[in-house]
mmCIF file of the N, C-alpha and C atoms, coordinates in Angstrom:
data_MODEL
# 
_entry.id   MODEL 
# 
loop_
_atom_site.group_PDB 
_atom_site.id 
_atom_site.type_symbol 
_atom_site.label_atom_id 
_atom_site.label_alt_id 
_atom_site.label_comp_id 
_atom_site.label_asym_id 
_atom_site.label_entity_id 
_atom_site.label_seq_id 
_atom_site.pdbx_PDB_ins_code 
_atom_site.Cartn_x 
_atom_site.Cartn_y 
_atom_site.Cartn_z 
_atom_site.occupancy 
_atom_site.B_iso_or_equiv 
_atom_site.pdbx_formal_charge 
_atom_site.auth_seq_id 
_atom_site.auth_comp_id 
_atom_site.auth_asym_id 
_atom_site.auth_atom_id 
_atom_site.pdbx_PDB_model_num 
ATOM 1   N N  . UNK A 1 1  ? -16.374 23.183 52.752 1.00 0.00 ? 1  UNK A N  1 
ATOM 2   C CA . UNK A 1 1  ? -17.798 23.094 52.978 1.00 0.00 ? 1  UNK A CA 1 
ATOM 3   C C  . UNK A 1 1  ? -18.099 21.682 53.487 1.00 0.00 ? 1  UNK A C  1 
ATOM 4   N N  . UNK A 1 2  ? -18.817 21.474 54.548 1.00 0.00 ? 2  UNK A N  1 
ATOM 5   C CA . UNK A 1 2  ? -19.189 20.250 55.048 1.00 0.00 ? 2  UNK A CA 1 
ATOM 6   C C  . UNK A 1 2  ? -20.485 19.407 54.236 1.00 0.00 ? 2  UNK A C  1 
ATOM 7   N N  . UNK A 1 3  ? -20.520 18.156 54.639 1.00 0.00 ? 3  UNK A N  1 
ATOM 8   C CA . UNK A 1 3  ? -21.739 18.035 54.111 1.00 0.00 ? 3  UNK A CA 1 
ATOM 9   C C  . UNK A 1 3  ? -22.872 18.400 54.356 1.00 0.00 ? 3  UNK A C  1 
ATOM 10  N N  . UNK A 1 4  ? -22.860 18.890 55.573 1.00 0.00 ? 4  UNK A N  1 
ATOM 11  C CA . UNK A 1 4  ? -24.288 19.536 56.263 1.00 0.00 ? 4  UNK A CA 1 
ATOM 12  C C  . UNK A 1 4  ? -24.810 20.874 55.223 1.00 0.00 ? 4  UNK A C  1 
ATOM 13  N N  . UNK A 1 5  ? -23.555 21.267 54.941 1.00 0.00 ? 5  UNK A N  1 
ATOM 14  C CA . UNK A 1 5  ? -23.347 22.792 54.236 1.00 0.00 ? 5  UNK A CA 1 
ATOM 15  C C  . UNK A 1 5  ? -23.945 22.559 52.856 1.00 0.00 ? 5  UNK A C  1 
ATOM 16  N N  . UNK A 1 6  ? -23.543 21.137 51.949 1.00 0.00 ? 6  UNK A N  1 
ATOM 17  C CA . UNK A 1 6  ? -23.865 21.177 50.605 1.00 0.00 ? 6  UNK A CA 1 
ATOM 18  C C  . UNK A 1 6  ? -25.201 20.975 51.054 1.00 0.00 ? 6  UNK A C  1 
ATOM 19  N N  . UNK A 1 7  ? -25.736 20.242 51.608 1.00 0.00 ? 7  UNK A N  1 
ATOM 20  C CA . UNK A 1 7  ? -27.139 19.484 51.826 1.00 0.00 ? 7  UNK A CA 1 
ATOM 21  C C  . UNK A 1 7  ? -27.994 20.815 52.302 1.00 0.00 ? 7  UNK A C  1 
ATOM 22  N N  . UNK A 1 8  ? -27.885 21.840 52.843 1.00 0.00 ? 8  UNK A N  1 
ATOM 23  C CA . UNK A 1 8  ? -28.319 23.268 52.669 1.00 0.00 ? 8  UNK A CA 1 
ATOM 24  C C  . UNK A 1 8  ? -28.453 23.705 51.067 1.00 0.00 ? 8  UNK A C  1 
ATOM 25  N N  . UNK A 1 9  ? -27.574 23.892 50.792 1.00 0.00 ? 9  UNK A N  1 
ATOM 26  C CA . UNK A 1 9  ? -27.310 24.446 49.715 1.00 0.00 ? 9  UNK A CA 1 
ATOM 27  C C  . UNK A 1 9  ? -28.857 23.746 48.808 1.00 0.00 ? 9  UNK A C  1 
ATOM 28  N N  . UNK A 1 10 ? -28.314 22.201 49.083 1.00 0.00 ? 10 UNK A N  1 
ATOM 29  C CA . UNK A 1 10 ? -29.471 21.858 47.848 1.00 0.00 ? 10 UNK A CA 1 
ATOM 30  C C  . UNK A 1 10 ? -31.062 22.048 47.979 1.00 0.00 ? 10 UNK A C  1 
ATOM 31  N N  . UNK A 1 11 ? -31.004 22.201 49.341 1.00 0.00 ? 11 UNK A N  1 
ATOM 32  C CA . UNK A 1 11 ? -32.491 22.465 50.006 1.00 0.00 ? 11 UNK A CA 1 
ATOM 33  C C  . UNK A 1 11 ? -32.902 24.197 49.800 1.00 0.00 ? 11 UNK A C  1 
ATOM 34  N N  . UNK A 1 12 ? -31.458 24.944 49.555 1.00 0.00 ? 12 UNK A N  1 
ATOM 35  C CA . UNK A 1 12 ? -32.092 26.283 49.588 1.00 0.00 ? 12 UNK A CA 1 
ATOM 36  C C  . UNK A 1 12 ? -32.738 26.963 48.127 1.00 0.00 ? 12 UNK A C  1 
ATOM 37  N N  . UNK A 1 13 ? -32.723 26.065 47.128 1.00 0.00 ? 13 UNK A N  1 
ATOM 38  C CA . UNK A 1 13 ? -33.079 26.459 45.918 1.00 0.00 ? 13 UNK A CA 1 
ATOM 39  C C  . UNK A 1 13 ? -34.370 27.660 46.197 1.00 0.00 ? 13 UNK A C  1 
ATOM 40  N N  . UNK A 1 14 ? -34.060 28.809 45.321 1.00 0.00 ? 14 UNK A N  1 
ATOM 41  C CA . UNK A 1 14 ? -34.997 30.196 45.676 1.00 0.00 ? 14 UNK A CA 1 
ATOM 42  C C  . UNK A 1 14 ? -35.241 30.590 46.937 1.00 0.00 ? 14 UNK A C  1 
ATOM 43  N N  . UNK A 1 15 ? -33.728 30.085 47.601 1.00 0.00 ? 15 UNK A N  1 
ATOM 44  C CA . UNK A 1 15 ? -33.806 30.703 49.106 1.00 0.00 ? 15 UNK A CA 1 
ATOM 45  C C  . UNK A 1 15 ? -32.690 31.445 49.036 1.00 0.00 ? 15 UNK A C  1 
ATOM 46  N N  . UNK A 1 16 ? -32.233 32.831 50.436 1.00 0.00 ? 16 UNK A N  1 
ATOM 47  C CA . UNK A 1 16 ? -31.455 33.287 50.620 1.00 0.00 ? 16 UNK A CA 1 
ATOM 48  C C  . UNK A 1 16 ? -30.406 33.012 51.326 1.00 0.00 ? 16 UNK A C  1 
ATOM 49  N N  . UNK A 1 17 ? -28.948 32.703 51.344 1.00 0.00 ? 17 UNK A N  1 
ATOM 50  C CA . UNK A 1 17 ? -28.269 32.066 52.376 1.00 0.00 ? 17 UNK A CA 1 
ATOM 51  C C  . UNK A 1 17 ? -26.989 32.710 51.856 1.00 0.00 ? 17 UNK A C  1 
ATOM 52  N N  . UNK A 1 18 ? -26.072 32.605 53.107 1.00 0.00 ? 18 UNK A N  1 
ATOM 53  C CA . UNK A 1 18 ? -24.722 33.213 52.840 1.00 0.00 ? 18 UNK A CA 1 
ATOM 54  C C  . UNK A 1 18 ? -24.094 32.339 52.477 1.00 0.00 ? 18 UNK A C  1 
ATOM 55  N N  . UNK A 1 19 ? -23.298 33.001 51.042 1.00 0.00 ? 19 UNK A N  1 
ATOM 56  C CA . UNK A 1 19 ? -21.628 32.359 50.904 1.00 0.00 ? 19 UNK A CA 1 
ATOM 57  C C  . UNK A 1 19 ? -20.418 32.628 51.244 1.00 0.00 ? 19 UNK A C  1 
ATOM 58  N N  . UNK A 1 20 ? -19.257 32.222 52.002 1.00 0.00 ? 20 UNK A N  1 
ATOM 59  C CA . UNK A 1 20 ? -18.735 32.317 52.205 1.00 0.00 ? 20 UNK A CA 1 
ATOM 60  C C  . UNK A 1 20 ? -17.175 31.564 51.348 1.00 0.00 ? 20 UNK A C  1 
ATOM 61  N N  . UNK A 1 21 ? -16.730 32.823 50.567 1.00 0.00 ? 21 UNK A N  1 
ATOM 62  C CA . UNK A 1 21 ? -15.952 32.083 49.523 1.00 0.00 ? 21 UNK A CA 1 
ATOM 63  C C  . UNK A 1 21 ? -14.377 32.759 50.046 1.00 0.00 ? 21 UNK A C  1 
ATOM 64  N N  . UNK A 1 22 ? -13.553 32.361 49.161 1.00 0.00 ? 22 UNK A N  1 
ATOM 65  C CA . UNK A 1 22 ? -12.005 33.301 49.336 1.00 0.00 ? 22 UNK A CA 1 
ATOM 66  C C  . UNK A 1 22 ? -12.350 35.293 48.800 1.00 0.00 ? 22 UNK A C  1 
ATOM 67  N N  . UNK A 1 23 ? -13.637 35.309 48.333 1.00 0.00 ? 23 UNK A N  1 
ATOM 68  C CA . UNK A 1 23 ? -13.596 36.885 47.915 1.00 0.00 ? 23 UNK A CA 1 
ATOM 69  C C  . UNK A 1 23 ? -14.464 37.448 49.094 1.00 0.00 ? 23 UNK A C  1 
ATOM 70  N N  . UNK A 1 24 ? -14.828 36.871 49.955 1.00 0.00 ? 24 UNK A N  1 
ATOM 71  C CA . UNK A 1 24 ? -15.474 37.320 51.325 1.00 0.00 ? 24 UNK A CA 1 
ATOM 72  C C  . UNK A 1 24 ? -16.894 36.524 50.999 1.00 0.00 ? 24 UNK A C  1 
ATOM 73  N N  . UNK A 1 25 ? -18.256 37.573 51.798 1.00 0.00 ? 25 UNK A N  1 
ATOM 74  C CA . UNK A 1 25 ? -19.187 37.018 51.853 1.00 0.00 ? 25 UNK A CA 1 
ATOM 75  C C  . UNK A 1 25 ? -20.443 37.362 51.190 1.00 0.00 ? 25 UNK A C  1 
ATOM 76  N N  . UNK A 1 26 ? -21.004 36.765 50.296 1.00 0.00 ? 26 UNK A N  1 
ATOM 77  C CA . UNK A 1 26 ? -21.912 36.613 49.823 1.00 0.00 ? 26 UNK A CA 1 
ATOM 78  C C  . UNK A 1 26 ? -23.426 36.446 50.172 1.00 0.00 ? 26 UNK A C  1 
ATOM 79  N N  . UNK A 1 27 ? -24.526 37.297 49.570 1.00 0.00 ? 27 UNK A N  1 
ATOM 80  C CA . UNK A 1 27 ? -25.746 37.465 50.110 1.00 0.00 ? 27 UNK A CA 1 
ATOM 81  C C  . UNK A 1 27 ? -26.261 36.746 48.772 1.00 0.00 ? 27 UNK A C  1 
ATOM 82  N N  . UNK A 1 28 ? -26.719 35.532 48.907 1.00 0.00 ? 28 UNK A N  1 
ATOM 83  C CA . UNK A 1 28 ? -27.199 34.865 47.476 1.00 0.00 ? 28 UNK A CA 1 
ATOM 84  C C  . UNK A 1 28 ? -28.561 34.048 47.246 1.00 0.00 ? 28 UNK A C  1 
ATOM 85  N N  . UNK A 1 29 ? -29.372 34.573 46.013 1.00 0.00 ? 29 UNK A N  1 
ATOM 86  C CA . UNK A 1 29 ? -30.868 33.426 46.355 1.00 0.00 ? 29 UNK A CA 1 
ATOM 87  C C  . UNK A 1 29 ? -29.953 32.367 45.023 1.00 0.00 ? 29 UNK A C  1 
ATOM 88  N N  . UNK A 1 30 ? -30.145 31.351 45.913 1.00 0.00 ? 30 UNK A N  1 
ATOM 89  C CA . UNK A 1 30 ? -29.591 30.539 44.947 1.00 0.00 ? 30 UNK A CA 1 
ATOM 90  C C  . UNK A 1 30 ? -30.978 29.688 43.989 1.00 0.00 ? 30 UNK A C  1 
ATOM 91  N N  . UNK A 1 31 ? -30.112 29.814 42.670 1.00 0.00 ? 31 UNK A N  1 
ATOM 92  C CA . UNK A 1 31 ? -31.188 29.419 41.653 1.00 0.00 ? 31 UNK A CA 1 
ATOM 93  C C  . UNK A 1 31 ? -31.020 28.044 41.151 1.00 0.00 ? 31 UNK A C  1 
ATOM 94  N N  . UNK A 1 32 ? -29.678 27.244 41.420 1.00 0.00 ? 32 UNK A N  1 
ATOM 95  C CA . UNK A 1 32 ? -29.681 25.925 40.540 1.00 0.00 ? 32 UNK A CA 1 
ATOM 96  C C  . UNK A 1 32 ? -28.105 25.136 41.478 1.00 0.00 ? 32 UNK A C  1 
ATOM 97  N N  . UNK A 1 33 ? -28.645 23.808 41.765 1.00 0.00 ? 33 UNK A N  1 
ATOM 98  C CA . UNK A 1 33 ? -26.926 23.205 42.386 1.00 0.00 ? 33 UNK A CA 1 
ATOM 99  C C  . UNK A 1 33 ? -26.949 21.955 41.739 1.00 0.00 ? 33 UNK A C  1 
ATOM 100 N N  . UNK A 1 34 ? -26.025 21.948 41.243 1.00 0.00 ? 34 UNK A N  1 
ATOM 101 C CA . UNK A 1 34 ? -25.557 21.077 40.252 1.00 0.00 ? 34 UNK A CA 1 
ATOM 102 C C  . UNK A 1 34 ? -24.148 19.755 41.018 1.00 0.00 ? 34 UNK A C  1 
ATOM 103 N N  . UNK A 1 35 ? -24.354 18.812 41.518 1.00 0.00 ? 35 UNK A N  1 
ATOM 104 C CA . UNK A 1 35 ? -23.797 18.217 42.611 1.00 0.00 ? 35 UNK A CA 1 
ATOM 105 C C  . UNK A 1 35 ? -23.008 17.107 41.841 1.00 0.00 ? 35 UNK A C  1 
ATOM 106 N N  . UNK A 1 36 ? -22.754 17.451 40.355 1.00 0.00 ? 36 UNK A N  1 
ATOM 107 C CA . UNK A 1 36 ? -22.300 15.831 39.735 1.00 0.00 ? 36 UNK A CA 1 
ATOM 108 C C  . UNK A 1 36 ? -20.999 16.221 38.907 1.00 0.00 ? 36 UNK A C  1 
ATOM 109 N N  . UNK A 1 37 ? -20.268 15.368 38.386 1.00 0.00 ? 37 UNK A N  1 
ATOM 110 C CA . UNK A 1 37 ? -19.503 15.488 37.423 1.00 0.00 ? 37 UNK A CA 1 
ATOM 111 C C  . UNK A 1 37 ? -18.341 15.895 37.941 1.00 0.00 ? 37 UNK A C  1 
ATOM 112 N N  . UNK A 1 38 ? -16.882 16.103 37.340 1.00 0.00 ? 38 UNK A N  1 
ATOM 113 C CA . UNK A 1 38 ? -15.768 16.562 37.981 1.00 0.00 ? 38 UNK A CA 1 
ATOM 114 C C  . UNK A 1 38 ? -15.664 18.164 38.057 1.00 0.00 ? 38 UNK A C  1 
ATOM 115 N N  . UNK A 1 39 ? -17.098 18.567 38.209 1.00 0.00 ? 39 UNK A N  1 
ATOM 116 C CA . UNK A 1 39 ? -16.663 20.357 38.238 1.00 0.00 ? 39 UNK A CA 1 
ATOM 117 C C  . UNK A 1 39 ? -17.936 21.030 38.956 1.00 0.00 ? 39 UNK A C  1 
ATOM 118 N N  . UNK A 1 40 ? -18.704 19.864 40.349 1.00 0.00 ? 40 UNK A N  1 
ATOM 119 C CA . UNK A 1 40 ? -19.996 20.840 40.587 1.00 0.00 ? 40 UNK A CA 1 
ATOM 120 C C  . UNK A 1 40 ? -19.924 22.186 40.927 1.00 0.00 ? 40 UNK A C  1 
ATOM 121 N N  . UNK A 1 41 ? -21.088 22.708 40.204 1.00 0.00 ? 41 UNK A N  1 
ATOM 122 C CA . UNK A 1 41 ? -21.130 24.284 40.348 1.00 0.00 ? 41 UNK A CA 1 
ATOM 123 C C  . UNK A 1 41 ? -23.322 24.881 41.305 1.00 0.00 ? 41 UNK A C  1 
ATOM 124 N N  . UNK A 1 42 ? -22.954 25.862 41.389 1.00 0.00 ? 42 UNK A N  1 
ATOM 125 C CA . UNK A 1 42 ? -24.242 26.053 41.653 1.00 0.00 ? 42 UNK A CA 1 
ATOM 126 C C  . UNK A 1 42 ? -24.087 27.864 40.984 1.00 0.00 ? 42 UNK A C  1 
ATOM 127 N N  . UNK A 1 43 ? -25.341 28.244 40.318 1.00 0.00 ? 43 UNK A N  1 
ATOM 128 C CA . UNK A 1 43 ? -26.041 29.678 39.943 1.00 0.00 ? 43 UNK A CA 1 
ATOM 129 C C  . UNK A 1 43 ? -26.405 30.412 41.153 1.00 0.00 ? 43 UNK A C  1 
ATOM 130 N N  . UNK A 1 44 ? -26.268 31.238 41.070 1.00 0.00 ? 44 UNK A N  1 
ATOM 131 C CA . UNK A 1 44 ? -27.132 32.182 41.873 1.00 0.00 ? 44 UNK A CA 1 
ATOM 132 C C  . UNK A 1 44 ? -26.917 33.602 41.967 1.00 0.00 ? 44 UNK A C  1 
ATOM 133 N N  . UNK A 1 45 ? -28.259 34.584 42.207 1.00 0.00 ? 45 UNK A N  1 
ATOM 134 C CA . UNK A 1 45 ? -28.141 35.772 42.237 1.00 0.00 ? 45 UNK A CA 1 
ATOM 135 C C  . UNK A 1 45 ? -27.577 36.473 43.338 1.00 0.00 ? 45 UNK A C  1 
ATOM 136 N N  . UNK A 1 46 ? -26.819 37.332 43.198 1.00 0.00 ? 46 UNK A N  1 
ATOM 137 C CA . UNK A 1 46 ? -26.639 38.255 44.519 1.00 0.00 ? 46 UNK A CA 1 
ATOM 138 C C  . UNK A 1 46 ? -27.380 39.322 45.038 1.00 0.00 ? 46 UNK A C  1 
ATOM 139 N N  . UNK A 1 47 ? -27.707 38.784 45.938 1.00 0.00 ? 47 UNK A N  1 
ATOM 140 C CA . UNK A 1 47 ? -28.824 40.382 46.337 1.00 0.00 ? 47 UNK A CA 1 
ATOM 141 C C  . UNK A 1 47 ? -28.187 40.741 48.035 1.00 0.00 ? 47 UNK A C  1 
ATOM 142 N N  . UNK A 1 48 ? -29.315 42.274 47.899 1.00 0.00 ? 48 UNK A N  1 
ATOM 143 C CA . UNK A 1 48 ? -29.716 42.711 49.185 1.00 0.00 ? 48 UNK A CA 1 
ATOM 144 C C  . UNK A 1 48 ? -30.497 43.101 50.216 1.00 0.00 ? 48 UNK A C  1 
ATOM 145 N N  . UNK A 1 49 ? -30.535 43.102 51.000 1.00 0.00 ? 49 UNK A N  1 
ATOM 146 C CA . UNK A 1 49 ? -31.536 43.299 51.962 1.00 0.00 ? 49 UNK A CA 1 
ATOM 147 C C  . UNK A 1 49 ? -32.110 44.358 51.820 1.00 0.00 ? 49 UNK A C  1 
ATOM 148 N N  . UNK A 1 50 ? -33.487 44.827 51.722 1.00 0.00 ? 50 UNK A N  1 
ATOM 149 C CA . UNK A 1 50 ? -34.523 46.420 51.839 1.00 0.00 ? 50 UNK A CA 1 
ATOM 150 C C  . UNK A 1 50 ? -34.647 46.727 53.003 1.00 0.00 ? 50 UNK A C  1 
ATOM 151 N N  . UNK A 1 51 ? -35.099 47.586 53.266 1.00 0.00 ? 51 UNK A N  1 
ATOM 152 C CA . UNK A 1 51 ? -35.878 48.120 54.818 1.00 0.00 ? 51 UNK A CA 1 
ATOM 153 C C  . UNK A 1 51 ? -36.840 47.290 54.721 1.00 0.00 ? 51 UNK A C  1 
ATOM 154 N N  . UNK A 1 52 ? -37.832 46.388 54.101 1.00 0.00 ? 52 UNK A N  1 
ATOM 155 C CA . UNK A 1 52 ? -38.979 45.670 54.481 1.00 0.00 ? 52 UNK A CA 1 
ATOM 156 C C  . UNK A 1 52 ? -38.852 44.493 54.566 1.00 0.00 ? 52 UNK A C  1 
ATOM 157 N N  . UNK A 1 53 ? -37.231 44.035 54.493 1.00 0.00 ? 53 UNK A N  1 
ATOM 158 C CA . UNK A 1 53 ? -36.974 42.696 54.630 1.00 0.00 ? 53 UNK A CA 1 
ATOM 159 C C  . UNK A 1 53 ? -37.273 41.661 53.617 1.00 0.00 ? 53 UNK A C  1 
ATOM 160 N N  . UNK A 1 54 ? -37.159 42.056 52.565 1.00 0.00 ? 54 UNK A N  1 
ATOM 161 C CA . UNK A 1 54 ? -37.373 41.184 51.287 1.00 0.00 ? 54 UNK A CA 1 
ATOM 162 C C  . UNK A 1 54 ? -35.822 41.231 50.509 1.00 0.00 ? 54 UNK A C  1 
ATOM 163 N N  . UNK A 1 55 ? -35.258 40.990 49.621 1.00 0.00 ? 55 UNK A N  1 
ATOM 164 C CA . UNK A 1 55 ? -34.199 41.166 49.230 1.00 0.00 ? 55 UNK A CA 1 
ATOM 165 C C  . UNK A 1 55 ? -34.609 41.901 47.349 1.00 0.00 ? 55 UNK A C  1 
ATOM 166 N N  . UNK A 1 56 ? -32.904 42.596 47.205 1.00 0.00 ? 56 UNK A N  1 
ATOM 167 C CA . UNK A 1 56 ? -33.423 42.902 45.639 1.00 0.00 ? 56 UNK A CA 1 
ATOM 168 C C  . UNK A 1 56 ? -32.472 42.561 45.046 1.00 0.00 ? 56 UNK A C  1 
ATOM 169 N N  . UNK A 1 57 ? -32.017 42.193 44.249 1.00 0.00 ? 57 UNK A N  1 
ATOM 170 C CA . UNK A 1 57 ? -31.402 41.859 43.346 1.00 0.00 ? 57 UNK A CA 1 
ATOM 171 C C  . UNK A 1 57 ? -30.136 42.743 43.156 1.00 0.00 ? 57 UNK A C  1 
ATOM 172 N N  . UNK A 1 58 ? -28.747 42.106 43.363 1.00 0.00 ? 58 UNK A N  1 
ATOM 173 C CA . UNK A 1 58 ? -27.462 43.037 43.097 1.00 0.00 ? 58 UNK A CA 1 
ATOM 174 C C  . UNK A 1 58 ? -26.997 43.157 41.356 1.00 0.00 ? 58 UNK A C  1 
ATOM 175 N N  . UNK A 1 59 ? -27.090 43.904 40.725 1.00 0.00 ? 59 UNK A N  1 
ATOM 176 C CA . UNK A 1 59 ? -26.865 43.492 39.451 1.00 0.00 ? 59 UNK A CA 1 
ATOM 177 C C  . UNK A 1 59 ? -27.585 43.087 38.077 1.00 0.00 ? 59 UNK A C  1 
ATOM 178 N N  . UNK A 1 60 ? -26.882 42.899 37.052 1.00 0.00 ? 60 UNK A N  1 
ATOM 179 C CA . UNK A 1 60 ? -28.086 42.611 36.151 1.00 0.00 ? 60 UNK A CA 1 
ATOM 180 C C  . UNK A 1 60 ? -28.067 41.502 35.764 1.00 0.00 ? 60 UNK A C  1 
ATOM 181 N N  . UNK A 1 61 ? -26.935 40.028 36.402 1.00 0.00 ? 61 UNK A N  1 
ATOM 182 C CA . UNK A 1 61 ? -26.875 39.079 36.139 1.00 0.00 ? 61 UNK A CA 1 
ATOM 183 C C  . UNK A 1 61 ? -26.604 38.260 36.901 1.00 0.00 ? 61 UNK A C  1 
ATOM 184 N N  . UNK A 1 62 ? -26.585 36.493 36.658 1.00 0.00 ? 62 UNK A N  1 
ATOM 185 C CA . UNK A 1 62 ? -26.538 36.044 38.097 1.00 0.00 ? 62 UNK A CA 1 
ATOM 186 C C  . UNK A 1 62 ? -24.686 35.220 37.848 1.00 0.00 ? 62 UNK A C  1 
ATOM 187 N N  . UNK A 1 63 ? -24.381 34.445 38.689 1.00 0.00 ? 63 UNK A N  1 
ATOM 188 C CA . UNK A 1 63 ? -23.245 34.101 39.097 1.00 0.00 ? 63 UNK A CA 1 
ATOM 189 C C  . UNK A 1 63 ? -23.360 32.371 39.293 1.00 0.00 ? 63 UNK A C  1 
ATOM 190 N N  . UNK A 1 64 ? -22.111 31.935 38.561 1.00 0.00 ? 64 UNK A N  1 
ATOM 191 C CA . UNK A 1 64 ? -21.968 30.859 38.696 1.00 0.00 ? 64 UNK A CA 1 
ATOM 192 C C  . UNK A 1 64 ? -20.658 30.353 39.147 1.00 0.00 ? 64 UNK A C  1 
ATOM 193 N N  . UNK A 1 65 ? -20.291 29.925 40.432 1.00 0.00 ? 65 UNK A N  1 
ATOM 194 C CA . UNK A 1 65 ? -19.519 29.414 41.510 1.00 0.00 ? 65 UNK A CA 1 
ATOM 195 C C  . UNK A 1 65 ? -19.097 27.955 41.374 1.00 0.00 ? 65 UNK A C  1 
ATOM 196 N N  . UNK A 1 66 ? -18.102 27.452 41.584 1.00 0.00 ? 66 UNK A N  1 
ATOM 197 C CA . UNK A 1 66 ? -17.901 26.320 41.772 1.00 0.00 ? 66 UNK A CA 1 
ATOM 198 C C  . UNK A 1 66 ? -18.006 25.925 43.257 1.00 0.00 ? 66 UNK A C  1 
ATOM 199 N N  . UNK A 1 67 ? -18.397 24.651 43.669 1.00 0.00 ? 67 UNK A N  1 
ATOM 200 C CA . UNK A 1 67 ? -19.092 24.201 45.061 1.00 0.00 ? 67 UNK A CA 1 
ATOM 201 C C  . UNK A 1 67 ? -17.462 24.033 45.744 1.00 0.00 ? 67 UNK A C  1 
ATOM 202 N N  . UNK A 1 68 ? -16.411 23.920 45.078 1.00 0.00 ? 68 UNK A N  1 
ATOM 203 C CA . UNK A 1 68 ? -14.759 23.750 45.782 1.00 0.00 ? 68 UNK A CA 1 
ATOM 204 C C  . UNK A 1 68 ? -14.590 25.528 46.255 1.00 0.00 ? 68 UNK A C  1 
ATOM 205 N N  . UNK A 1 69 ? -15.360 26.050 45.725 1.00 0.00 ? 69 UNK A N  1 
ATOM 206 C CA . UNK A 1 69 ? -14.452 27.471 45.681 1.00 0.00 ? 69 UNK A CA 1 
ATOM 207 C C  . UNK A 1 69 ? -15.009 28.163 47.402 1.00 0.00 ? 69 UNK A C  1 
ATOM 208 N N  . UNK A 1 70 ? -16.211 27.334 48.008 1.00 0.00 ? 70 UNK A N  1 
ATOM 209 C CA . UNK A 1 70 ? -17.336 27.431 48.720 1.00 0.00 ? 70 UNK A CA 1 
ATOM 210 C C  . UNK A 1 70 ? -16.743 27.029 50.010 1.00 0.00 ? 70 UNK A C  1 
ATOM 211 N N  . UNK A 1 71 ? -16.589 28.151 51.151 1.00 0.00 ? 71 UNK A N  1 
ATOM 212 C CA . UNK A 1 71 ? -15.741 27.872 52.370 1.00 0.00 ? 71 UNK A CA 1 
ATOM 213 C C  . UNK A 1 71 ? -16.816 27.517 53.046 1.00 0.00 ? 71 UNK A C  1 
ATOM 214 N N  . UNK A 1 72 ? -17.707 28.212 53.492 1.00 0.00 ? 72 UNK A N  1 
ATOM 215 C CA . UNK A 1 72 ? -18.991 27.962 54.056 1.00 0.00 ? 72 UNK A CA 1 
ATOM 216 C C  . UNK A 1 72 ? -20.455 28.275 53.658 1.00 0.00 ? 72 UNK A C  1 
ATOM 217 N N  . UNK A 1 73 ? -21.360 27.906 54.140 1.00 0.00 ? 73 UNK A N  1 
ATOM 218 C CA . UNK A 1 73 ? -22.810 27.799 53.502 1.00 0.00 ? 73 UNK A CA 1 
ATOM 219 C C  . UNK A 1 73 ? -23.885 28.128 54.787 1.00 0.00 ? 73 UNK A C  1 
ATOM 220 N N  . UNK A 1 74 ? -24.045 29.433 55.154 1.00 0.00 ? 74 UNK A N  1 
ATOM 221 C CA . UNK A 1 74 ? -25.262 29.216 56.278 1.00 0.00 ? 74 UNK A CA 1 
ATOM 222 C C  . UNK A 1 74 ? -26.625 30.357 56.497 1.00 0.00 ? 74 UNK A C  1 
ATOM 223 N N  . UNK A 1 75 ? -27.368 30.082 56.764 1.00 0.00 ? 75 UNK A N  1 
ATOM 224 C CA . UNK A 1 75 ? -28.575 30.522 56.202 1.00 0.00 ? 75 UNK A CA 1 
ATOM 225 C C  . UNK A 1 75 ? -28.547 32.199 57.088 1.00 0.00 ? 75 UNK A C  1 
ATOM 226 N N  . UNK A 1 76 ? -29.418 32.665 56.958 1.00 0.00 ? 76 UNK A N  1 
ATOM 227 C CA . UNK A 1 76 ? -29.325 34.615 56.879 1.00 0.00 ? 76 UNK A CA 1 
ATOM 228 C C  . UNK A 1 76 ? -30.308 34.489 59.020 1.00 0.00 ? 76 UNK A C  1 
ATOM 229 N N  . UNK A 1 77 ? -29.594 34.985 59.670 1.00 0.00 ? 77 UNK A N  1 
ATOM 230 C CA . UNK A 1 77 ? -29.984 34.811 61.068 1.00 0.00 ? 77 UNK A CA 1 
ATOM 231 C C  . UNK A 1 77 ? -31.126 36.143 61.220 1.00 0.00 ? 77 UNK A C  1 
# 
């Protein structure tokens, strides 16, 4: 992940943006990025897209990632 990529990340708080990790790609509103310490991580929910273009929620819980595990970071075109 570049720095352009984390510096997204921290700006997208309750936004939607793709992750791109080693388990493929991710549709995520991210809820919290945590940028310090020897283990940053960031929260976030996985959702999906509706027919009205809003997203819903994948699941009944959210996900917490480490920012190393994070190939790429870019927002939903």
């Amino acid at each position: 992940m570049t720095t352009e990529e984390r510096n997204l990340l921290k700006a997208s708080i309750d936004k939607v943006v793709v992750l791109e990790t080693s388990d493929g790609e991710h549709i995520a509103q991210i809820l919290f990025v945590f940028d310090e310490g020897e283990t940053p991580d960031l929260f976030y929910l996985e959702v999906e897209p509706r027919p009205d273009g809003t997203f819903a929620q994948k699941g009944s819980s959210g996900h917490s990632l480490l920012l190393s595990e994070i190939r790429a970071v870019r927002r939903l075109a």
